[in-house]
C-alpha positions as CSV (number, residue, x, y, z in Angstrom):
1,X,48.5,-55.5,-85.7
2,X,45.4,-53.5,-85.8
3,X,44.2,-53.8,-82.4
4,X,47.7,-53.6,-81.3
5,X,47.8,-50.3,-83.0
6,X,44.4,-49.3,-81.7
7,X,45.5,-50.1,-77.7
8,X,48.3,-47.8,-78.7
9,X,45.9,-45.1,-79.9
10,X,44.1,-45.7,-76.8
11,X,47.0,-45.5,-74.4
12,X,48.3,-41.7,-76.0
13,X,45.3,-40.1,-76.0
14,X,45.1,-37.4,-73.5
15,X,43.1,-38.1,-69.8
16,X,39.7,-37.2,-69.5
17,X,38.6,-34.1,-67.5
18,X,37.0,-35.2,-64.1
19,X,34.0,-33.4,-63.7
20,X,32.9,-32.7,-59.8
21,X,29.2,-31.6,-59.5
22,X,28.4,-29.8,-56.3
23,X,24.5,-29.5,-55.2
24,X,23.9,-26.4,-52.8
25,X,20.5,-26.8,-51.0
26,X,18.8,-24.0,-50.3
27,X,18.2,-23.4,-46.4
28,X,14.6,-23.9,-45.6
29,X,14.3,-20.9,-42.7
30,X,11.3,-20.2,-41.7
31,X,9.0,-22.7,-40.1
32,X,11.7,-25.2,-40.0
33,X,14.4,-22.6,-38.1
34,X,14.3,-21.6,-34.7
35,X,14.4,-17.8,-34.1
36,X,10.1,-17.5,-34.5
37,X,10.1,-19.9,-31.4
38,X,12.1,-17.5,-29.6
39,X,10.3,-14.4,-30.7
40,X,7.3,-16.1,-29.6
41,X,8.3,-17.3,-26.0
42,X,9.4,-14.0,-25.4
43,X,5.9,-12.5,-26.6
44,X,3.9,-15.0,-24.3
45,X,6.4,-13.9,-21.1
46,X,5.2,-10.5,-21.1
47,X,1.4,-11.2,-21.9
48,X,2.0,-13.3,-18.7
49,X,3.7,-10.7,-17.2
50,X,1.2,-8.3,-17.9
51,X,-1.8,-9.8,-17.2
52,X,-0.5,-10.9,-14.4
53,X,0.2,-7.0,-13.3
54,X,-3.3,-6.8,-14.1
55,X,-4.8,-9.2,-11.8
56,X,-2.7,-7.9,-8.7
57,X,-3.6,-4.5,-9.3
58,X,-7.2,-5.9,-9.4
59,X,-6.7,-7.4,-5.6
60,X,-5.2,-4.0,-4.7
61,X,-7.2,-1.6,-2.4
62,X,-6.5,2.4,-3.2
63,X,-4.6,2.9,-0.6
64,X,-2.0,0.6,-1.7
65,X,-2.8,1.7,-5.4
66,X,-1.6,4.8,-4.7
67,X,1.4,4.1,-2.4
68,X,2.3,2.0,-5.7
69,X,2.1,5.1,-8.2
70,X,4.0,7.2,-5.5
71,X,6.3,4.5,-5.4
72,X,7.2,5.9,-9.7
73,X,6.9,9.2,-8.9
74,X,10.3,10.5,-9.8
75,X,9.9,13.4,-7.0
76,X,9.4,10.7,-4.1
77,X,11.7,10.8,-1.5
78,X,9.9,7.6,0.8
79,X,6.9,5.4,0.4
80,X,5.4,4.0,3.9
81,X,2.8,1.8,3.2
82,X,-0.9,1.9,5.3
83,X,0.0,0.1,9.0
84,X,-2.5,0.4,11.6
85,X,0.5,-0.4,13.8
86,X,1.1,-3.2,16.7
87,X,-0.5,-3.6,20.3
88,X,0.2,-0.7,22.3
89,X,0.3,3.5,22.2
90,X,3.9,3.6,20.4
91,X,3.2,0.4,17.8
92,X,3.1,0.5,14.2
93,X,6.5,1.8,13.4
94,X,8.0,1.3,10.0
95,X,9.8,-2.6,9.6
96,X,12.4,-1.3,7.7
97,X,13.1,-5.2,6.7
98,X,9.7,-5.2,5.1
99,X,8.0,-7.3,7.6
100,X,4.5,-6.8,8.6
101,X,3.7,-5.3,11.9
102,X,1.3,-7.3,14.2
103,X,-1.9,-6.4,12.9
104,X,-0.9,-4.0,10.3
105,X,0.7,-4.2,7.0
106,X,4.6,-3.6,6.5
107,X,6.4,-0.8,5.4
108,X,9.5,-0.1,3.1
109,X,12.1,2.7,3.1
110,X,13.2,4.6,-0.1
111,X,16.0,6.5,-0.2
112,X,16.2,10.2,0.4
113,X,16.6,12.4,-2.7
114,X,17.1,15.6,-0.7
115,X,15.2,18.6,-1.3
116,X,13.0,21.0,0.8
117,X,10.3,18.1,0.7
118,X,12.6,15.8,2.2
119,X,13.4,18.2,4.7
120,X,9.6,18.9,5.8
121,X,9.0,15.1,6.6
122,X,12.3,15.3,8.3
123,X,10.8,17.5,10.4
124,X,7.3,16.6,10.5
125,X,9.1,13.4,11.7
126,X,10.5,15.1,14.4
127,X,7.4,16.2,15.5
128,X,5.5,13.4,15.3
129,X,8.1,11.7,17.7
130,X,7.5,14.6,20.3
131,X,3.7,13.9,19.7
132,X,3.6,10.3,20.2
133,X,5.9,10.6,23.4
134,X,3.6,13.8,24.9
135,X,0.3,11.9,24.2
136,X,1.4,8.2,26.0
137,X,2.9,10.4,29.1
138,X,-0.4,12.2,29.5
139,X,-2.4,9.0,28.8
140,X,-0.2,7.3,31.4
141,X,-0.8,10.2,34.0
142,X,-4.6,9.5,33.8
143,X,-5.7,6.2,35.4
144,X,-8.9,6.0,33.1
145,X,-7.1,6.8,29.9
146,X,-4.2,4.4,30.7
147,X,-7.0,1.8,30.0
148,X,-7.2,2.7,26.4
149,X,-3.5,3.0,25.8
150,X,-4.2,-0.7,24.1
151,X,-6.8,1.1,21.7
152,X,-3.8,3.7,20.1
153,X,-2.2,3.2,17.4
154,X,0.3,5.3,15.6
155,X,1.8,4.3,12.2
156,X,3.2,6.4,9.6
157,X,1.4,6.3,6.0
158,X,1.5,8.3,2.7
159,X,-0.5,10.3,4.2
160,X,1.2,11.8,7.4
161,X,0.7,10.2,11.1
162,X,-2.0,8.2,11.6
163,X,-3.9,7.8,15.2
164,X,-6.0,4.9,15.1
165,X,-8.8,5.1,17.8
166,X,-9.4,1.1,17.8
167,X,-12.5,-0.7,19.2
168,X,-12.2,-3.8,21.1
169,X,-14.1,-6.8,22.3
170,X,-14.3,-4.9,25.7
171,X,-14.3,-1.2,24.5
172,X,-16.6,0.7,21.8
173,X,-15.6,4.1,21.0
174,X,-19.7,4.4,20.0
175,X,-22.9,3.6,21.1
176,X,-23.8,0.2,19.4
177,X,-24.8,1.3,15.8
178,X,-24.6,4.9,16.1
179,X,-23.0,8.4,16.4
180,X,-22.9,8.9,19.8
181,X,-19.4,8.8,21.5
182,X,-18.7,7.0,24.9
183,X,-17.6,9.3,27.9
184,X,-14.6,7.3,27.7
185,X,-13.3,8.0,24.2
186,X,-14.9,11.6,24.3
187,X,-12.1,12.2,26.7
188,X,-9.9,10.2,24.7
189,X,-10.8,12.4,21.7
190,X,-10.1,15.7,23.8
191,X,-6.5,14.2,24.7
192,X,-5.3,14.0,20.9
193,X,-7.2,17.0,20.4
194,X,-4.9,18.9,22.7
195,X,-1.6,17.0,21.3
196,X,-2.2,17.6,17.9
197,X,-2.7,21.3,18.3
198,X,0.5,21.9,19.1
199,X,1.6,21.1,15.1
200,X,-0.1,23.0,12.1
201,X,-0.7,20.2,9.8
202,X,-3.9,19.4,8.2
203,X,-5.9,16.8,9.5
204,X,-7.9,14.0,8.0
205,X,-10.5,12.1,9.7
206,X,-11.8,8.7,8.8
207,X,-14.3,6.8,10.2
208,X,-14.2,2.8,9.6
209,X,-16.6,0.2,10.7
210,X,-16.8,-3.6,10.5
211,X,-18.3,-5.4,8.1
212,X,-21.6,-6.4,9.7
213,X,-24.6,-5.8,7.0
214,X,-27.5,-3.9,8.2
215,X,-31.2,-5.8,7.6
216,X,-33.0,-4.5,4.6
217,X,-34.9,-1.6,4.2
218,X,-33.2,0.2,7.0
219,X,-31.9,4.1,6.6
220,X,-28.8,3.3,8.3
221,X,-25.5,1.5,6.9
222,X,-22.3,1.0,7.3
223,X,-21.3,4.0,5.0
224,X,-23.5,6.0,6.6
225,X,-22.4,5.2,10.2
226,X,-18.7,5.7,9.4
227,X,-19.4,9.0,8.1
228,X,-21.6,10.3,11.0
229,X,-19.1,9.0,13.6
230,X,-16.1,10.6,11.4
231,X,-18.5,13.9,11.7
232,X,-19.0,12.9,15.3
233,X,-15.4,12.7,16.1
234,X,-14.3,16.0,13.9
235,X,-17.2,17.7,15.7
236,X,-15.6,16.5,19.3
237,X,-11.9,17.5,18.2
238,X,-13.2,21.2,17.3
239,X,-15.0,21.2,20.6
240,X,-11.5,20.8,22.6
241,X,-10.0,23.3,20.9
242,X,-8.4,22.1,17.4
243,X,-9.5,25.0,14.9
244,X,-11.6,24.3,12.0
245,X,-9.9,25.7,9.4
246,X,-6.9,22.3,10.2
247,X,-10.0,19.8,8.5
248,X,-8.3,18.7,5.1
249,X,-11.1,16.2,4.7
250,X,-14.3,13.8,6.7
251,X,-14.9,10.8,5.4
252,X,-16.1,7.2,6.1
253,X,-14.7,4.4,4.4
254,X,-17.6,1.9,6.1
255,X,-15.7,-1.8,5.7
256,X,-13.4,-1.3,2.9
257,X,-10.0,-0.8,4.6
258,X,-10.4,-3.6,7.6
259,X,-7.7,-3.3,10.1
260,X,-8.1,-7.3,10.8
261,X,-8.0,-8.4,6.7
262,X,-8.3,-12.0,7.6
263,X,-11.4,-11.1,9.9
264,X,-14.2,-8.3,8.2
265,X,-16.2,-9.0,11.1
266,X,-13.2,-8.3,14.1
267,X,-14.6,-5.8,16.6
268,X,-11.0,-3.6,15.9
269,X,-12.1,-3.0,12.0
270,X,-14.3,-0.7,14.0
271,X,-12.1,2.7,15.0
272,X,-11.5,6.5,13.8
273,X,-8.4,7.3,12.3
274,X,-6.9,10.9,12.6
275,X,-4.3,11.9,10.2
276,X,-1.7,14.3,10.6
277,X,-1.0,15.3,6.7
278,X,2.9,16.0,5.9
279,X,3.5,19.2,5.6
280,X,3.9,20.9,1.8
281,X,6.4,22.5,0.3
């Protein structure tokens, strides 16, 4: 009876509460998530970007330093790059593809913003044109300066037009190692002389040489040479009639902007360049 009466106790007594225990583990973050590993593969892409800037700025001669920071300069309206232009009178015109002339380096378009600059090289381009065309017809007309039709180079540069007077295996614009200017391109020089008179533009000379070292000990060099024939070759302008006050600037450069790049010691890295400056506003 007892134990009956105690299964009965057992059977009316109320259920037990179920008790569920939930555990919430903290996330760990941190070192074991993944944002840091982004953050930090975007932080090595632009050290590598920037160092990488770095380097080709490094490789980068002036002249295409500065056609680079023209390039950003909000008031720009076109970059050409430096070309010393193809084979023959009317080479080295602007690829507008990007491609590299033979011999020179390639040029790129921007387009115009408008404005009263834009408008001077618009004209200054028109001019150049009738420049070009007048000095091959007069070159053509003479049977000994149609020789050295191969030796002129027009290309268009940040800087304006540029003639390059170009040596050759055959042809030397100077007297081996010095100053003194052929017969040949003293006539030459006359020619552009009276072309270029025609426009008002300031004009930059620039004498270049190749990359031949002098022996030791010896007065002369190459920075000296490509200065005195740059003197030489402003001295033989003013003599056929281009006024002095047109000189912007004389300078030689020696063998640090070589026409050939793949060849410092090429007889055409030695040549005068004449610039016709744009025009200002």
């Amino acid at each position: 009876m007892a134990s009956a009466a105690a299964g009965k106790r057992g059977h009316n007594e109320p259920p037990r509460p179920i008790i569920v225990k939930k555990i919430i583990q903290a996330a760990h973050g941190g070192h074991h998530g993944g944002a840091w590993k982004v953050a930090y593969a975007d932080f090595v892409t632009a050290m590598m970007a920037f160092f990488m800037l770095m380097w080709l700025l490094s490789i980068t001669d002036q002249q295409k330093r500065r056609g680079l920071a023209e390039y950003f300069t909000p008031s720009l309206m076109e970059l050409k790059k430096d070309s010393a232009g193809s084979d023959g009178i009317m080479g080295g015109r602007a690829n507008m593809d990007g491609r590299a002339s033979a011999g020179g380096v390639s040029s790129m378009e921007l387009p115009a913003i408008g404005g009263p600059q834009s408008d001077l090289k618009q004209k200054d381009r028109a001019q150049f044109a009738k420049l070009k065309k007048v000095l091959s017809d007069q070159m053509n007309q003479s049977p000994e300066l149609r020789k050295l039709t191969t030796h002129v180079r027009f290309s268009e540069t940040v800087e304006g037009l540029r003639i390059d007077l170009v040596d050759e295996a055959d042809f030397s614009m100077f007297g081996i190692a010095t100053a003194q200017l052929n017969p040949a391109a003293k006539k030459l020089i006359d020619e552009v002389s009276r072309v270029i008179a025609a426009v008002p533009n300031e004009v930059i000379v620039r004498g270049h040489t190749d990359a031949r070292p002098y022996a030791p000990g010896q007065a002369m060099n190459n920075w000296t040479l490509s200065t005195a024939r740059a003197e030489a070759t402003r001295a033989a302008l003013v003599s056929a009639g281009l006024g002095m006050n047109r000189f912007a600037r004389i300078e030689g450069v020696a063998d640090r902007e070589p026409f050939i790049k793949k060849d410092v010691l090429d007889p055409r890295n030695r040549r005068m360049s004449v610039v016709l400056a744009w025009s200002k506003a």
